[in-house]
BALUMMAR-879029 format. One record per residue (C-alpha): chain; y, z, x. Coordinates in steps of 0.02 Angstrom, whole numbers, always signed. Layout:
N
+---+--------+--------+--------+
! c !     py !     pz !     px !
+---+--------+--------+--------+
! A !      Y !      Z !      X !
...
+---+--------+--------+--------+
This chain:
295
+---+--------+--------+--------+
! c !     py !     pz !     px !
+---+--------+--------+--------+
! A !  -3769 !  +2387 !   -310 !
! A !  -3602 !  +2420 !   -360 !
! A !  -3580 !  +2588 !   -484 !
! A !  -3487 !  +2576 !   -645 !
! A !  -3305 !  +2596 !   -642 !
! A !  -3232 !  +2790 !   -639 !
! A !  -3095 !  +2877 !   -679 !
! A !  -2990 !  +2871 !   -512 !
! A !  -2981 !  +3061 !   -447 !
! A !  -2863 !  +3052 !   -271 !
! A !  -2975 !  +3078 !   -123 !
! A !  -2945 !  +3115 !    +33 !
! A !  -2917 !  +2952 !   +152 !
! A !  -3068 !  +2886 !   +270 !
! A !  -2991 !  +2912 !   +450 !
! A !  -2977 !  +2734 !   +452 !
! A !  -2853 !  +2726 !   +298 !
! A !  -2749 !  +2854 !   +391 !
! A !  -2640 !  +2724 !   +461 !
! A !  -2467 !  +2687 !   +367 !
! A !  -2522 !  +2539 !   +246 !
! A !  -2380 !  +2461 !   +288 !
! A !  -2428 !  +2432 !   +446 !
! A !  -2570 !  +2312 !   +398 !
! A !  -2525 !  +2132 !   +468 !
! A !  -2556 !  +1964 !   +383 !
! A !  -2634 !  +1834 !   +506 !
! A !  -2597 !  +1654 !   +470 !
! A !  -2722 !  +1545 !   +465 !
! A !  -2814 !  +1378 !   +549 !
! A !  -2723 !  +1228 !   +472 !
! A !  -2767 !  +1045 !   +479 !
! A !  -2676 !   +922 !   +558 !
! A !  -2668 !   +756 !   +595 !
! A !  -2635 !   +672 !   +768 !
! A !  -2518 !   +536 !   +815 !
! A !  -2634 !   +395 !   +753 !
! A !  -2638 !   +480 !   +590 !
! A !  -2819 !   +548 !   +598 !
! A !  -2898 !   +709 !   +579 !
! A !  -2835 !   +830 !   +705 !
! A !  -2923 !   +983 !   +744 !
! A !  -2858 !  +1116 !   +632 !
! A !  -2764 !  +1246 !   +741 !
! A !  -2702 !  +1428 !   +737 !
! A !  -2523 !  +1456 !   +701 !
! A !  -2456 !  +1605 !   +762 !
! A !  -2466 !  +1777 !   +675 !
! A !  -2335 !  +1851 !   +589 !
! A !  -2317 !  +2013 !   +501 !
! A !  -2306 !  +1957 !   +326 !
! A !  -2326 !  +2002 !   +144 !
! A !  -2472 !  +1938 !    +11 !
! A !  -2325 !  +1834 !    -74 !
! A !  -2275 !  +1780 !   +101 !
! A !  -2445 !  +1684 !   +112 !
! A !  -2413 !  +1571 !    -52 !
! A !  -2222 !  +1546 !    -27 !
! A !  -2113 !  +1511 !   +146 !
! A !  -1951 !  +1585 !    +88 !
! A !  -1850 !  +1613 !   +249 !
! A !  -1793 !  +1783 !   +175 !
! A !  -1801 !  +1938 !   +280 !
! A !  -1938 !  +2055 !   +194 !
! A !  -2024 !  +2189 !   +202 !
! A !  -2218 !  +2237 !   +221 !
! A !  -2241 !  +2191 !    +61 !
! A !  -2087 !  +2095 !    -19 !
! A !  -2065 !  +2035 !   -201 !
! A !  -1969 !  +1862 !   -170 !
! A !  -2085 !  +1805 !   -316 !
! A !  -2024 !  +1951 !   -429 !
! A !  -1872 !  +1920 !   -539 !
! A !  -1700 !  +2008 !   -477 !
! A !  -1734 !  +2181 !   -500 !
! A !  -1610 !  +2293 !   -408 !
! A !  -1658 !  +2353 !   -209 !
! A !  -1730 !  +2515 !   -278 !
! A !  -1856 !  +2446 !   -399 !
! A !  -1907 !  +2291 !   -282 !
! A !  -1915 !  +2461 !   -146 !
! A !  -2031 !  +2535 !   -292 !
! A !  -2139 !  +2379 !   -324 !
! A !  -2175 !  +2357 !   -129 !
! A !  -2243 !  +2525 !   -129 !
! A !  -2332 !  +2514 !   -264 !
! A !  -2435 !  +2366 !   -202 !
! A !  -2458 !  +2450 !    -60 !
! A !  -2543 !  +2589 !   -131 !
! A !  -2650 !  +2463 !   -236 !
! A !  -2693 !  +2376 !    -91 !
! A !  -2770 !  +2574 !    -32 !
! A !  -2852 !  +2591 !   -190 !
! A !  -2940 !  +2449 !   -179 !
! A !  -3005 !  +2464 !     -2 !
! A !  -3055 !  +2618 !    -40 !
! A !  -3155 !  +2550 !   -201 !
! A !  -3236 !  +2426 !    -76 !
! A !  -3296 !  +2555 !    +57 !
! A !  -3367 !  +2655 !    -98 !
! A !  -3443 !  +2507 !   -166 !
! A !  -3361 !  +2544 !   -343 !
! A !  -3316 !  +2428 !   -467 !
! A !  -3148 !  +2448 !   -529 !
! A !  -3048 !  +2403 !   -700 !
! A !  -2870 !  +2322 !   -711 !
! A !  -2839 !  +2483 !   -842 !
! A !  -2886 !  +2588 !   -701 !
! A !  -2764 !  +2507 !   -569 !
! A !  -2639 !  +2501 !   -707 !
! A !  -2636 !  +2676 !   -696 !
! A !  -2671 !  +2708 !   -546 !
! A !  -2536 !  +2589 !   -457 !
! A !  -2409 !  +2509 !   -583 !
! A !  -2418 !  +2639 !   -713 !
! A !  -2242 !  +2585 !   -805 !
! A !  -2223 !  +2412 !   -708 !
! A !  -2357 !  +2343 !   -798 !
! A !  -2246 !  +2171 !   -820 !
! A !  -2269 !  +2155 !   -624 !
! A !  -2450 !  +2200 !   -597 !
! A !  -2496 !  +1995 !   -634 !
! A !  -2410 !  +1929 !   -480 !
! A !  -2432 !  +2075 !   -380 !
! A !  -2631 !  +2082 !   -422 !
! A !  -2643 !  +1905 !   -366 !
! A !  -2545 !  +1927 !   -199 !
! A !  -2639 !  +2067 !   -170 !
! A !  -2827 !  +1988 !   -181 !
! A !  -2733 !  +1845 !    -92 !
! A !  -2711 !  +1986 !    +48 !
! A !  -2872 !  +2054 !    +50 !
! A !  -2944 !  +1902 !    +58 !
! A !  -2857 !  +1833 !   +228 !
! A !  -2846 !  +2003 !   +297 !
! A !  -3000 !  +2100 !   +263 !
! A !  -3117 !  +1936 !   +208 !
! A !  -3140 !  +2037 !    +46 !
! A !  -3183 !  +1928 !   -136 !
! A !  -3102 !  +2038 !   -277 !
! A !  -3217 !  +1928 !   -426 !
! A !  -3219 !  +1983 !   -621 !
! A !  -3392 !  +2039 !   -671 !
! A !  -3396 !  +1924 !   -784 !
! A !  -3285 !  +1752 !   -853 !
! A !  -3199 !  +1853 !  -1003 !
! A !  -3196 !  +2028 !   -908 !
! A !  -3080 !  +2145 !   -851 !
! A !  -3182 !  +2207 !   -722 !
! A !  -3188 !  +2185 !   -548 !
! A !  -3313 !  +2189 !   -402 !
! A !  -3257 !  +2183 !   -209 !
! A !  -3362 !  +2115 !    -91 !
! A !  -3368 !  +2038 !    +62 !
! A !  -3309 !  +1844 !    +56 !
! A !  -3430 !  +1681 !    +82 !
! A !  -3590 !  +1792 !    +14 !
! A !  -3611 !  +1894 !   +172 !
! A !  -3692 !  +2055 !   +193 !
! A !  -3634 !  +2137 !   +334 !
! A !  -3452 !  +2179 !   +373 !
! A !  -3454 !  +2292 !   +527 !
! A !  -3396 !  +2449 !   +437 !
! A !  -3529 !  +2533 !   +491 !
! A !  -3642 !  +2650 !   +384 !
! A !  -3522 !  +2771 !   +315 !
! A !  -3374 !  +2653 !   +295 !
! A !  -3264 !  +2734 !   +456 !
! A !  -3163 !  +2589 !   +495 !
! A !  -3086 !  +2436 !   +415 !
! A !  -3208 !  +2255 !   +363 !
! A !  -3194 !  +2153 !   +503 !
! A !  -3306 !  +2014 !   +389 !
! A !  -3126 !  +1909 !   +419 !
! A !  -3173 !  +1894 !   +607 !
! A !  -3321 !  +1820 !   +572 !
! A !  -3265 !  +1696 !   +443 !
! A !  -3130 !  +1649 !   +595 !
! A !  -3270 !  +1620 !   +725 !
! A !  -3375 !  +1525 !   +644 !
! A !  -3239 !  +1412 !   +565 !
! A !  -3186 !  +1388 !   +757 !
! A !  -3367 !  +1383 !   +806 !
! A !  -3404 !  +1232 !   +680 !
! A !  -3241 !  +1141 !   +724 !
! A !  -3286 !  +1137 !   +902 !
! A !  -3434 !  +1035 !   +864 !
! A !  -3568 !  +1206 !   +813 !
! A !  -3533 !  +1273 !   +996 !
! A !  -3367 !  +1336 !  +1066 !
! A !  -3320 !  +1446 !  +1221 !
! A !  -3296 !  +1592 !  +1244 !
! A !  -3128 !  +1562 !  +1291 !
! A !  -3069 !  +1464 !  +1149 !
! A !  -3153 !  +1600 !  +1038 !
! A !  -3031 !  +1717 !  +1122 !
! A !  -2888 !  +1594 !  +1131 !
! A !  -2897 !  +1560 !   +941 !
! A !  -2910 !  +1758 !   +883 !
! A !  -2746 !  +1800 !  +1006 !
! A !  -2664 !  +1703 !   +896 !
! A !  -2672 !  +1821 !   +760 !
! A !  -2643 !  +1956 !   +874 !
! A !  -2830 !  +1995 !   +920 !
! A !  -2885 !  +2021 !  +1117 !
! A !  -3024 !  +2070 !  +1180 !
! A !  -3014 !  +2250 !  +1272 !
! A !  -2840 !  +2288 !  +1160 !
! A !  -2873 !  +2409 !  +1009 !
! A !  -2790 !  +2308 !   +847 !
! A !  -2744 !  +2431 !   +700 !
! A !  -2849 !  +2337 !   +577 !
! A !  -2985 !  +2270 !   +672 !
! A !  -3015 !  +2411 !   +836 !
! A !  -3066 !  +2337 !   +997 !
! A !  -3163 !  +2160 !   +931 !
! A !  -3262 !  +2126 !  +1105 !
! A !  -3421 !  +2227 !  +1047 !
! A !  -3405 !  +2174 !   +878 !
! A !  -3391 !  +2000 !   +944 !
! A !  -3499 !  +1986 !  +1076 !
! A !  -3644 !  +2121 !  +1020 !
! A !  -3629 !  +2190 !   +835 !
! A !  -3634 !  +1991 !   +772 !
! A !  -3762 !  +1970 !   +886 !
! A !  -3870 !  +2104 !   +852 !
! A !  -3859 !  +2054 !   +678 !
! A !  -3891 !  +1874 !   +715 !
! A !  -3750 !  +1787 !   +657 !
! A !  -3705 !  +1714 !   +814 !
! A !  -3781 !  +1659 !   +967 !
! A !  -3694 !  +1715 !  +1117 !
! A !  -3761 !  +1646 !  +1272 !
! A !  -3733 !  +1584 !  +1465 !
! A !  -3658 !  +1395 !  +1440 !
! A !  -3827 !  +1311 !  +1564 !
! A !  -3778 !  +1276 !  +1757 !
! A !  -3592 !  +1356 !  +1731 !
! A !  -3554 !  +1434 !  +1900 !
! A !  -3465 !  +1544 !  +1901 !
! A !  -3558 !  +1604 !  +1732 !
! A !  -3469 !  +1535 !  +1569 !
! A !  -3507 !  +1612 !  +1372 !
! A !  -3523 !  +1509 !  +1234 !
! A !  -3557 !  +1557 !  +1028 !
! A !  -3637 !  +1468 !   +903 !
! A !  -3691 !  +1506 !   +720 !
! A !  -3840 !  +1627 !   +710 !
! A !  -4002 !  +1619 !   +600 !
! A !  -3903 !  +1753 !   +487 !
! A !  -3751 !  +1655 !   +474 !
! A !  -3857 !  +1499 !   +413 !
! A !  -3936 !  +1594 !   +292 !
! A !  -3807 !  +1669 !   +204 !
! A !  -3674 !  +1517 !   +215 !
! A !  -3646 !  +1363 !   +250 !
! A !  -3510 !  +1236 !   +310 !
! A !  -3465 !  +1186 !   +149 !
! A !  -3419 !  +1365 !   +120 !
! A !  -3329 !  +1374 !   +278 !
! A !  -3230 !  +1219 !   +219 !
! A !  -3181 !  +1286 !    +64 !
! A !  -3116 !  +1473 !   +126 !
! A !  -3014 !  +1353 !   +236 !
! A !  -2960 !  +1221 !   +103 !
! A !  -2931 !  +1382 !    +10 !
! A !  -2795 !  +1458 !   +129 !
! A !  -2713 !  +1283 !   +160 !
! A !  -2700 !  +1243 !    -43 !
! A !  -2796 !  +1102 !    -12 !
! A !  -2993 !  +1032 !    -31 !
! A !  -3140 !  +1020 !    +77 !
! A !  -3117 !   +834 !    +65 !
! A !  -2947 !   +832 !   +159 !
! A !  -3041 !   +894 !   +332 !
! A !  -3126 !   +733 !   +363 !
! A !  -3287 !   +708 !   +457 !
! A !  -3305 !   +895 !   +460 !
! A !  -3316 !   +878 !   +270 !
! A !  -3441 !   +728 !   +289 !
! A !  -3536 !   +850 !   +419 !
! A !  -3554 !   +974 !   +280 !
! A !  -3603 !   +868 !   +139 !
! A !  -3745 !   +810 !   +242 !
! A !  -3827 !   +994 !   +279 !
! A !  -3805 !  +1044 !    +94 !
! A !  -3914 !   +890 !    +60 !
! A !  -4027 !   +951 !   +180 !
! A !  -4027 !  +1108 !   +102 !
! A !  -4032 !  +1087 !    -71 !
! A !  -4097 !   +905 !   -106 !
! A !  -4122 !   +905 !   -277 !
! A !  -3951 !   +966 !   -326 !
! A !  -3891 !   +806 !   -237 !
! A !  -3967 !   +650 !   -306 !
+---+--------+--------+--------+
């Protein structure tokens, strides 16, 4: 359960936080496409860039910084300088909010983050959850429809976000959104090389230490496994030995396609319906799965 909101006190940093903010990268994300015939395409990985939250809603060709302000109204280089920083240190706040399982109040981030640029915290706030969302597969949601206060959790209702149990290093729960949106698109199985092949495109390999994300081969391959969101297993009669994933019990429980569909529809600015017989796949298992809700 998440506490009630507090007054914010400065604490000192998890070591995981330790890392210049800044520094945080923005991976794009799969994208649907269409092939030469004009039907559904697999949806594909474009390639990572180091980008801002307002980077992922707009594709101004502007050179920016970690966190640049194209959406912001002419301000002057020092204030824009000011209002990058201070999303930056929002974006701190609230990941530190998360690993404390806090609740937290736009009057506290107010203060806490855009105390006198209060005009700007609208845009910014919505880049930001925009940011979390893609980079950390965190859901910033109001408590309730007419409320000013907000609960972080991890995205697509799932439980586990390999933290570990006193919150030492960054939510990976993005990873797993990404493998099992790969792992569904492949037809429920996929390789272990396309797994790999799909998460170097946002800059994560296996063995390689990535500043958000550590070294994701044990997460991958064992933490996931252990926890029974994904099957990892030897692909029958391969010789020499080939790995392939599919969804876990876990993973079935606590989402669905549909779900997957719409974090993806969500990043694209499109709907579920625009991915085709995937979509048509995922209708049919939440008919299976909740009957009476459909008929």
């Amino acid at each position: 359960m998440f506490d009630s909101p507090k007054h914010y006190q400065p604490v000192e940093e998890p070591e995981c936080l330790s890392c210049d903010i800044e520094e945080l990268s923005d991976p794009e994300t799969l994208n649907p496409s269409q092939d030469a015939e004009g039907g559904s395409a697999s949806p594909t990985i474009m390639a990572p860039s180091t980008v801002s939250p307002s980077e992922a809603d707009s594709s101004g060709d502007e050179e920016s910084g970690p966190f640049p302000v194209q959406a912001l109204p002419p301000t002057g280089s020092l204030v824009g300088h000011t209002i990058s920083r201070k999303k930056a240190n929002l974006v701190l706040f609230l990941l530190l909010k998360y690993l404390s399982e806090e609740l937290t109040t736009e009057a506290e981030m107010l203060q806490v983050a855009f105390q006198g640029y209060e005009e700007y915290f609208p845009e910014a706030f919505k880049e930001i959850t925009r940011y979390l969302y893609l980079v950390f597969g965190i859901e910033v949601q109001k408590v309730a429809p007419t409320s000013l206060c907000y609960a972080l959790m991890p995205a697509l209702g799932f439980t586990y976000d390999g933290t570990g149990d006193h919150g030492l290093s960054f939510p990976k729960t993005i990873l797993l959104i990404l493998v099992l949106s790969v792992i569904f698109l492949q037809g429920n199985r996929a390789s272990e090389e396309v797994i790999w092949n799909v998460l170097e495109g946002i800059g994560v390999r296996a063995g390689e230490e990535h500043i958000i994300y550590g070294e994701p081969r044990k997460f991958i391959t064992e933490d996931l496994v252990l926890e029974r969101y994904l099957v990892y297993q030897q692909v029958p009669n391969s010789d020499p030995a080939h790995y392939e994933f599919m969804w876990g019990p876990r993973a079935h429980v606590e989402t669905s396609k549909m779900a997957i569909l719409e974090f993806l529809a969500r990043v694209e600015g499109t709907t579920p319906s625009s991915f085709g017989f995937w979509y048509e796949e995922a209708l049919r298992e939440e008919e299976e799965r909740f009957p009476s809700q459909t008929h």
